[in-house]
C-alpha positions in Angstrom: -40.5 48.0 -36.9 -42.5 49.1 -34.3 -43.0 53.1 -33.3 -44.1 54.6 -29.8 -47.6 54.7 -31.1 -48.7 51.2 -31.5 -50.3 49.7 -28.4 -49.0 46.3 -28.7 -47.2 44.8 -25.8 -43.9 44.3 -27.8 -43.6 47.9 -28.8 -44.1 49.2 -25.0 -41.4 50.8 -23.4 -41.4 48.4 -20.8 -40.4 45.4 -23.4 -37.0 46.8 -23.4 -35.9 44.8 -20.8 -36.8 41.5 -22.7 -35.0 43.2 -25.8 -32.0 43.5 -24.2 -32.2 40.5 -22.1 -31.7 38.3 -24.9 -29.0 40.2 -26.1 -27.1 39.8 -22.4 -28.1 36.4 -21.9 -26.6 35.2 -25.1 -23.8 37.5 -25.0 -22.7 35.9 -21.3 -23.7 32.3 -21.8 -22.4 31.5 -25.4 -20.5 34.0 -27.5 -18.4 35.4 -24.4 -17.2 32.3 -23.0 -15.7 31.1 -26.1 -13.6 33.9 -26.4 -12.7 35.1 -22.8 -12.2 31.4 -21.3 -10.1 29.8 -24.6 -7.6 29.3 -22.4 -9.3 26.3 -20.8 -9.9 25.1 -24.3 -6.3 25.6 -25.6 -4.4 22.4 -24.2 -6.7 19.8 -25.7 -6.7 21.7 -29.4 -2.5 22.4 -29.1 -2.7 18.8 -28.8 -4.9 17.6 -31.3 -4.1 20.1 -34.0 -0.2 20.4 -33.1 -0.1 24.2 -32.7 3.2 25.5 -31.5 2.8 28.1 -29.1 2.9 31.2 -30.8 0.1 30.1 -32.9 -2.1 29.4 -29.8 -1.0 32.6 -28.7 -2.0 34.2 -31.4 -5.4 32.3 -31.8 -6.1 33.7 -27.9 -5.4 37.2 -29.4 -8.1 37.5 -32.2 -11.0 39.0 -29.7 -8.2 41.5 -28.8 -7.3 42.3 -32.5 -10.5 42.2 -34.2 -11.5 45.0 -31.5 -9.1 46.9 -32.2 -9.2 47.1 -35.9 -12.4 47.1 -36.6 -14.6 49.3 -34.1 -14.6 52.5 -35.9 -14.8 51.0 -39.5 -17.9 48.9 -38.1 -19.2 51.7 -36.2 -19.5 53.9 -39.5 -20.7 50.5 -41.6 -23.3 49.2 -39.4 -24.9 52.8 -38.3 -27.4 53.0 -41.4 -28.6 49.3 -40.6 -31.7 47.8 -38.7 -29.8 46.5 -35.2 -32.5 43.3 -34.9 -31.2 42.4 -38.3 -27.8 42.7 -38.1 -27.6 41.2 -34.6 -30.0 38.5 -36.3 -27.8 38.0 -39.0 -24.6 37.8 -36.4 -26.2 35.8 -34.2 -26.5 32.8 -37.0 -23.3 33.3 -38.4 -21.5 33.2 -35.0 -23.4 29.7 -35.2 -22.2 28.3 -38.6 -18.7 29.3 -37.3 -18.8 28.2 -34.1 -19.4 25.1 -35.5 -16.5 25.2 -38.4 -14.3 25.5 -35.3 -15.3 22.3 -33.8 -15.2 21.1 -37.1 -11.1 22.0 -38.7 -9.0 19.5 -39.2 -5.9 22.1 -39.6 -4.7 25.3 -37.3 -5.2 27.3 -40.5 -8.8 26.6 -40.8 -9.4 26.9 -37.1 -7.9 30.3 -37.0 -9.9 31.5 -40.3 -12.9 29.9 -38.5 -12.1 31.9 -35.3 -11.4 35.3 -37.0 -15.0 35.0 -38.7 -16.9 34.1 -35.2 -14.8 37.3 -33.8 -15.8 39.6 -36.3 -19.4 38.8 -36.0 -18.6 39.4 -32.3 -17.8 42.8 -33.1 -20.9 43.8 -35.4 -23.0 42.7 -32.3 -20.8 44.8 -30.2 -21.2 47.6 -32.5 -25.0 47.5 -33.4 -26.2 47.1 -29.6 -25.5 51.3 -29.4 -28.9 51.7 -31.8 -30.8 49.1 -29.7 -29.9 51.4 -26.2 -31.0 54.6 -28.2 -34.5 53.3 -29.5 -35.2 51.4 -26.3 -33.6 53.5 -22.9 -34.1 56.6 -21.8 -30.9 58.6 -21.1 -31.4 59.0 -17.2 -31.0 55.1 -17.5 -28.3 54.7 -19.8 -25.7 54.0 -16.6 -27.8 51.7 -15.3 -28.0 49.4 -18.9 -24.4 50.1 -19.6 -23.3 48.7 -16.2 -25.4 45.7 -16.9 -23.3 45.1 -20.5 -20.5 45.7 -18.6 -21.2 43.0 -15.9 -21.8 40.3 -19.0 -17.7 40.2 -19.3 -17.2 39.0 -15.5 -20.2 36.8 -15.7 -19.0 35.1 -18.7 -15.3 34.9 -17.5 -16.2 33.1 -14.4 -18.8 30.8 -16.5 -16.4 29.8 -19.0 -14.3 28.6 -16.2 -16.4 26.7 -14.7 -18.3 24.8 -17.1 -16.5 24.5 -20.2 -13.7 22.0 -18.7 -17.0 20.2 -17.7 -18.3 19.8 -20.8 -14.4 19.1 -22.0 -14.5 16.6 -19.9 -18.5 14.7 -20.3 -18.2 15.4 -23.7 -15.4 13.8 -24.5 -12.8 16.9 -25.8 -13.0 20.8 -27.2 -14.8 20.0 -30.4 -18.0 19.1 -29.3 -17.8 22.0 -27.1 -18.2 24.5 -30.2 -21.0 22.3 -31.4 -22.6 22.7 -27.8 -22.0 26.1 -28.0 -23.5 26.4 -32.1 -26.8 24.8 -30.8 -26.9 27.6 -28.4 -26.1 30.3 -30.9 -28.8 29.1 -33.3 -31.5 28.7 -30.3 -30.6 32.6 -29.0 -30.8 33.9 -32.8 -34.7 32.1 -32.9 -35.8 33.8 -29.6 -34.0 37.5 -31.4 -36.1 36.6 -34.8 -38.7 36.0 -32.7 -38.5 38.5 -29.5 -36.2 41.4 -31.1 -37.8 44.7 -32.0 -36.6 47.8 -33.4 -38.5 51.2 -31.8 -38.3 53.7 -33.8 -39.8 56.7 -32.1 -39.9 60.2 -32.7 -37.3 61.1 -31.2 -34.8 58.7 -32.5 -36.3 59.4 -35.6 -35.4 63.7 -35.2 -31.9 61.9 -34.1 -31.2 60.2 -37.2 -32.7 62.6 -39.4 -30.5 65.4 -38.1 -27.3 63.1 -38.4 -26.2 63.3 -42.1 -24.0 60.4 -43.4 -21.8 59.3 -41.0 -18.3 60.4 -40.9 -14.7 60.1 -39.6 -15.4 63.7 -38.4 -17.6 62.4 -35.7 -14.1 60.3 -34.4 -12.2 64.0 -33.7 -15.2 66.1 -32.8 -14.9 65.3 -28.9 -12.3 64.7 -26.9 -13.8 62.0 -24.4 -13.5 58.7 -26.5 -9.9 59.4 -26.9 -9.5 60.2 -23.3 -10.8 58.1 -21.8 -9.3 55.0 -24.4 -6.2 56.2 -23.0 -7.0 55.7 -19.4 -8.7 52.6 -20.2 -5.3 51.4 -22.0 -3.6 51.9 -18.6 -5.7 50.3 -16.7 -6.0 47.1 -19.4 -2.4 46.6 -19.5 -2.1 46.0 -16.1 -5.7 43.8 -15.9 -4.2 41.7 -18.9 -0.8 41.4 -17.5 -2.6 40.3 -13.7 -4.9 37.8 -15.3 -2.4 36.0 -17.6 0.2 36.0 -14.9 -1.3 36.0 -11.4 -2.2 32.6 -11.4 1.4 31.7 -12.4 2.3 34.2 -9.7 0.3 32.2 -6.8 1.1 28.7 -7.6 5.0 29.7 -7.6 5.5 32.4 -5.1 2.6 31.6 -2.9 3.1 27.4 -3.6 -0.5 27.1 -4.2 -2.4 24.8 -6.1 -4.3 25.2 -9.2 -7.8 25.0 -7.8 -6.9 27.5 -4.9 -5.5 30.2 -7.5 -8.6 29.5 -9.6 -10.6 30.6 -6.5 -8.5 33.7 -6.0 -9.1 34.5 -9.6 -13.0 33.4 -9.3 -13.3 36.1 -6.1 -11.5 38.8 -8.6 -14.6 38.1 -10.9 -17.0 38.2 -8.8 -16.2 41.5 -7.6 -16.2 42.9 -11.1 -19.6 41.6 -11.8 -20.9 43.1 -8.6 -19.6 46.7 -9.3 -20.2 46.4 -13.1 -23.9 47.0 -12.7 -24.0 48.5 -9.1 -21.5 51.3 -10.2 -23.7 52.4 -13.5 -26.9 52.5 -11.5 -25.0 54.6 -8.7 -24.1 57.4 -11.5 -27.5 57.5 -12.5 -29.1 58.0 -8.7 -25.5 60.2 -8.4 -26.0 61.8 -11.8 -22.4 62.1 -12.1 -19.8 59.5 -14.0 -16.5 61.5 -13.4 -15.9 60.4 -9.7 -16.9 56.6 -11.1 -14.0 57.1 -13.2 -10.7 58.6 -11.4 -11.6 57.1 -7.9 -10.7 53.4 -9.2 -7.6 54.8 -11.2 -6.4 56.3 -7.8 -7.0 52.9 -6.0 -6.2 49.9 -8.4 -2.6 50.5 -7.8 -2.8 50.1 -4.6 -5.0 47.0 -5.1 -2.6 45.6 -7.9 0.3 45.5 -5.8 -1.4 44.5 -2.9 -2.5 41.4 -5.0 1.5 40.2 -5.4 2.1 41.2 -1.5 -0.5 40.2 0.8 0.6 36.4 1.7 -2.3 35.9 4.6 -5.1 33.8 2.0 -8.0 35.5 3.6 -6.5 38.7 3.8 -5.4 37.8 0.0 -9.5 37.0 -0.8 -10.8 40.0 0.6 -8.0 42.2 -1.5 -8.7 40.1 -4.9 -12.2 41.1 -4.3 -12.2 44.7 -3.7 -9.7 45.1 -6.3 -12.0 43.4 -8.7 -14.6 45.8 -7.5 -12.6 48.8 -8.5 -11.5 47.5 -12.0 -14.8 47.3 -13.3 -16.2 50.0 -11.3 -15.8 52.4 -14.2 -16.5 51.2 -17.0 -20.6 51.5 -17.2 -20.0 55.5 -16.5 -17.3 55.4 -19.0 -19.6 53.2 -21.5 -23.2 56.4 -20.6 -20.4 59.5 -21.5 -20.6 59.2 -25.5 -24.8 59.2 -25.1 -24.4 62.5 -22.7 -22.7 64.2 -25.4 -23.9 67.8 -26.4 -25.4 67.5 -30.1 -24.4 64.0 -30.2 -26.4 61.7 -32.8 -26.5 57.7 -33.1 -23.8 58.0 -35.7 -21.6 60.2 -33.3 -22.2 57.8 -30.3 -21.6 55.0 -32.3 -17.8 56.4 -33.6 -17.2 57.6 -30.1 -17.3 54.1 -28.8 -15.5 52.6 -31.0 -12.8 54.7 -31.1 -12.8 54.4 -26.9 -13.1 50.9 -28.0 -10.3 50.9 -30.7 -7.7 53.1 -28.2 -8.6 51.0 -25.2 -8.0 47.9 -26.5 -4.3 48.9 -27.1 -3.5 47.7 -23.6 -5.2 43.9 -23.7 -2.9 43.5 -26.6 0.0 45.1 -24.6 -0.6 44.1 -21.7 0.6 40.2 -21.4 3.7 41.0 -23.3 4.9 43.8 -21.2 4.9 42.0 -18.0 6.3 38.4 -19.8 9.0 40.7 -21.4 9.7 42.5 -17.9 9.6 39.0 -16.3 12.5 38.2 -19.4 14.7 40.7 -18.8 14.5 41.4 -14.7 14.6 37.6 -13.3 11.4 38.0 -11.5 7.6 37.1 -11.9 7.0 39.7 -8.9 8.6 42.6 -10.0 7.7 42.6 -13.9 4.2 42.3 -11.9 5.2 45.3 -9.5 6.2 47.8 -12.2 2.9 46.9 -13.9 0.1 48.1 -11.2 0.7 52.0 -11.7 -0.4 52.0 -15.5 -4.2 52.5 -13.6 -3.1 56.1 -12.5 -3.9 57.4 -15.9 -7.7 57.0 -15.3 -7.1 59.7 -13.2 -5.0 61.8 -15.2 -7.7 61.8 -18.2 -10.4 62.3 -16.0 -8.7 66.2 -15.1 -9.8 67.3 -18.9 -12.7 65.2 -19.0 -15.8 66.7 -18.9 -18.9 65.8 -16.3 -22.1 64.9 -18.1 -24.5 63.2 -15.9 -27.3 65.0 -15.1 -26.1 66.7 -11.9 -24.2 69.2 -14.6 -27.2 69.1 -17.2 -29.5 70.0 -14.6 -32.1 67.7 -15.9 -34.5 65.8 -13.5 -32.6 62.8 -11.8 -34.0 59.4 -12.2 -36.3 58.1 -9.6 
């Protein structure tokens, strides 16, 4: 491990950045796409393994359920732990099941497979909170957190571009996984080889003070559980709107596939602009409330504009900025359980995954709710229309959320 007094390069604050680039990079080009665009891979493996289609249903659900089981269990598990080992450790067996998914000649053994390479998902997920602590400085935790937060978009929209390619060159989804495997076990070299833990004083006071962890850090503040419950609005709705709008365009606005896959595409690249631009704002701002209730009081409005609007250029410019606002709060929602008062690495690491745990709620809600609306009222449009006010209740948790950037803690303000 290094400490804050050697003098080699790779224990120098300013190595963080290739610490936690590798982290990103693999996180965006390999693990994410496998899990956020498996709807591209679906058709060829409902084919070839003769799923019906609950099972691929249920197979696209795993990322969703795997969050939401085992974030706070993790987050107490993986605290006492080394993150370069564990991520190290994650990193290769994301690889060997990555590769037992290209690999299963049965839906059973692709969905054991698939729960394994989520899982490890998750322990990456979790660990990543220790790396931030012994690497960044507080007055740049927005700024880092936005960056995680753009990997999602980022990966989205390169799942969908590139993995029917390699569908289609390669010859079908299997060798896909074993594309993706060699890239697992090449990222988990560079981390063996690049990764560092930084164990200064200060983390070290951090820990020390910390005790064992504990299910008492889950109900001694209020924030992760408030603002998983405005997350939960606002993710049934984005789950609903990205399982359904496509549908939504091809049959009420009679466009093709490719055009509704550029609407959705534009919706990306909005969130990945606002994903890092909104947590470095809160930094220079040194507030993360405003980053939080402003989007909840204008996705609505961007959501139903989304199912209205018929002009197409009109309809761009509105799947944009409402991709802007949906992910323009989550890097200040991701820097609130590190501005905690008395908070240590144990207590950040159970506050975000119980925000984690709650918020996840409404990705697994969310596609349901509008296909059982859709069910029961006749109509794609107003299942769709009854889902785009569930963002409000970023807004209503943000009234007893407390402010803790650094405008409040009166603490110098990042230059």
């Amino acid at each position: 491990m290094e400490t804050s007094g050697t003098t080699s390069e790779r224990g120098h604050p300013r190595y963080r950045w290739v610490v936690m680039g590798i982290y990103l990079a693999t996180t965006a080009t390999v693990l994410l796409p496998l899990t956020h665009a498996i709807g591209v891979l679906l058709p060829d493996m409902v084919r070839d393994l003769k799923m019906t289609p609950l099972q691929a249903g249920f197979l696209g659900s795993l990322t969703w359920l795997a969050l939401f089981l085992l974030s706070i269990p993790f987050s107490l598990w993986l605290a006492r732990y080394s993150p370069k080992l564990v991520i190290l450790l994650a990193l290769v067996g994301s690889g060997l099941f990555a590769l037992w998914q290209g690999l299963a000649d049965s839906y059973n053994l692709l969905l054991l497979g698939r729960w394994f390479f989520v899982v490890l998902m998750v322990t990456r997920l979790t660990s990543v909170t220790l790396v931030k602590l012994q690497w960044f400085p507080l007055r740049e935790m927005g700024t880092i957190n936005g960056l995680e937060a753009m990997v999602s978009p980022v990966a989205q929209t390169l799942g969908l571009a590139f993995i029917p390619f390699l569908i289609e060159v390669s010859g079908g989804w299997r060798p896909v996984f074993f594309i993706f495997a060699g890239g697992l076990f090449l990222f988990a070299l560079l981390w063996m080889l690049l990764g560092r833990d930084r164990i200064t004083p200060e983390y070290q006071r951090r820990i020390a003070s910390q005790g064992k962890a504990s299910w008492r850090s889950a109900l001694r503040y209020s924030e992760p559980w408030l603002m998983g419950l405005g997350d939960l609005g606002h993710a049934t709705t984005w789950m609903g709107f990205m399982v359904f709008w496509p549908t939504f365009l091809i049959e009420y606005r009679d466009l093709p596939l490719t055009t509704a896959g550029f609407f959705m595409s534009l919706f990306s690249v909005g969130a990945t602009i606002s994903s890092f631009g909104s947590g470095y704002a809160s930094d220079r701002l040194g507030l993360r409330k405003p980053f939080i209730w402003l989007p909840g009081l204008l996705l609505p409005g961007g959501y139903l504009a989304m199912i209205t609007v018929a002009n197409l250029p009109l309809l761009g410019v509105v799947a944009f900025v409402t991709g802007l606002l949906a992910y323009g709060y989550w890097a200040a929602m991701l820097t609130v359980p590190f501005e905690l008062p008395k908070a240590t690495p144990h207590d950040i690491m159970m506050v975000r995954g119980v925000l984690t745990t709650v918020s996840t709620m409404g990705g697994i809600i969310g596609g349901p709710l509008v296909g059982g609306l859709f069910q029961a009222t006749g109509s794609l449009h107003t299942a769709m229309a009854l889902s785009c006010f569930f963002p409000f209740t970023l807004v209503l948790v943000s009234l007893r959320l407390r402010e803790t950037g650094w405008r409040r803690r009166q603490v110098p303000r990042v230059e």
